[in-house]
N, C-alpha and C positions, 0 to 999 in steps of 0.2 A: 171109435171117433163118432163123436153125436154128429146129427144131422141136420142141417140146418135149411129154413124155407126160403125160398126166392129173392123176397123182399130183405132178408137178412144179410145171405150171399152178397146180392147188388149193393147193400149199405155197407158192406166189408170191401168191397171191389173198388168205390166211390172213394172208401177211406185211403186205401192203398192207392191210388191213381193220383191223390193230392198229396202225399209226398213225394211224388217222384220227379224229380230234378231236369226239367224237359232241355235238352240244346237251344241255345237261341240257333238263328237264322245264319249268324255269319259263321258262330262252331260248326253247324252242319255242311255251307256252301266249303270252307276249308277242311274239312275232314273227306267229302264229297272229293276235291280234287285232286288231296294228298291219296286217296285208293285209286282213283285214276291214272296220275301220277309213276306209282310204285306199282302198278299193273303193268304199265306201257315198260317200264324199265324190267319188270320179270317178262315181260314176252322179250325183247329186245336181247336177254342174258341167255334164254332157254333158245331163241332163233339161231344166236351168235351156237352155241353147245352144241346142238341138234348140227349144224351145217361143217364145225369142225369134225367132229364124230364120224358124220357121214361122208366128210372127204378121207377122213383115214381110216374106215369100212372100205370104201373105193378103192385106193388103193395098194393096201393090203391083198385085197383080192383080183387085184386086176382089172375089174369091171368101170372104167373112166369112160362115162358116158359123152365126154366133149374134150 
């Protein structure tokens, strides 16, 4: 692969950076809330998982701490 200088590199980089398709402001603020969103609802599934689990870990074994 030949090699290319500095000034060349950065005039290729420049080219590629002006096609690229940037979000407006309101794609980013709703994609922005929809990960927030679908975060809160995976913690809220794994919380829910985790606290069944571990109530029939408990009692399986006997160990009911309340």
């Amino acid at each position: 692969m030949a090699r290319t200088n500095p000034f060349e590199f950065l005039q290729q980089v420049r080219t590629e950076v002006s096609k690229v398709t940037w979000p407006t402001r309101r794609e980013t603020i709703i994609t922005t809330i929809m990960v927030v969103v679908m975060s809160i609802i995976a913690a809220l599934f794994f919380l829910g998982v985790d606290w069944v689990l571990g109530t029939l870990v408990q009692l399986i074994l006997g160990i009911r701490f309340f």
